[in-house]
N, C-alpha and C positions, 0 to 999 in steps of 0.2 A: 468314271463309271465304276460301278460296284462289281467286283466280281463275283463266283459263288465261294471264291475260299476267304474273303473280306468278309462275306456275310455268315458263315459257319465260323468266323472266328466270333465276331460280332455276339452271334448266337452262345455259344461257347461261353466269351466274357459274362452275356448277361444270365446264361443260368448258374454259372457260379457264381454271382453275386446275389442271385436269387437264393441259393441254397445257404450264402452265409445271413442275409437277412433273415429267412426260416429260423435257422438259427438260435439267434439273438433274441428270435419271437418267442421259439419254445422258451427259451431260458426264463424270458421274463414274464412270464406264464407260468411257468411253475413257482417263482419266488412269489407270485402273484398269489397264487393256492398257498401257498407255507404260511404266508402271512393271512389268509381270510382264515386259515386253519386252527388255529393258536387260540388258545382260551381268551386270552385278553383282549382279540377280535370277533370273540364270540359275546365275549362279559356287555362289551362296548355294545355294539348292536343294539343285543335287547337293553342295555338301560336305554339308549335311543331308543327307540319303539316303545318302551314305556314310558320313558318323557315325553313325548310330544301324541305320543296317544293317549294316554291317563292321567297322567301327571301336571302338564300345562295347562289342560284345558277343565281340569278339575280345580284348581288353582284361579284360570280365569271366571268360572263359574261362582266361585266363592267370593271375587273380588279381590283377591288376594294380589295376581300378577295379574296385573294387564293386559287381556289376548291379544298380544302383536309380535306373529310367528307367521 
């Protein structure tokens, strides 16, 4: 049977493993912003958005490529 200091420990272990999860999330959340941040993840984008908005489908229109996107 459990006691209550088995279970305050219990509790104890899991918010500190909670707190180093946290953690680990902020971190990888902000490397996550670094990199959406950065000109070359901005460049990228909009050429995506204008390739497959403007670009392919003015292309498939002309016969040119194919529309199979």
């Amino acid at each position: 049977m459990l006691d209550i200091v088995d279970v305050q420990r219990e509790n104890a272990a899991l918010r500190a493993e909670l707190t180093a999860t946290q953690a680990v999330l902020a971190e990888k959340d902000a490397q996550l912003q670094r990199i959406l941040n950065t000109l070359g993840w901005r460049l990228l984008s909009t050429y995506g958005r204008f390739k497959y908005g403007v670009l392919l489908p003015a292309l498939g229109f002309l016969n040119v490529y194919p529309h199979q996107f």
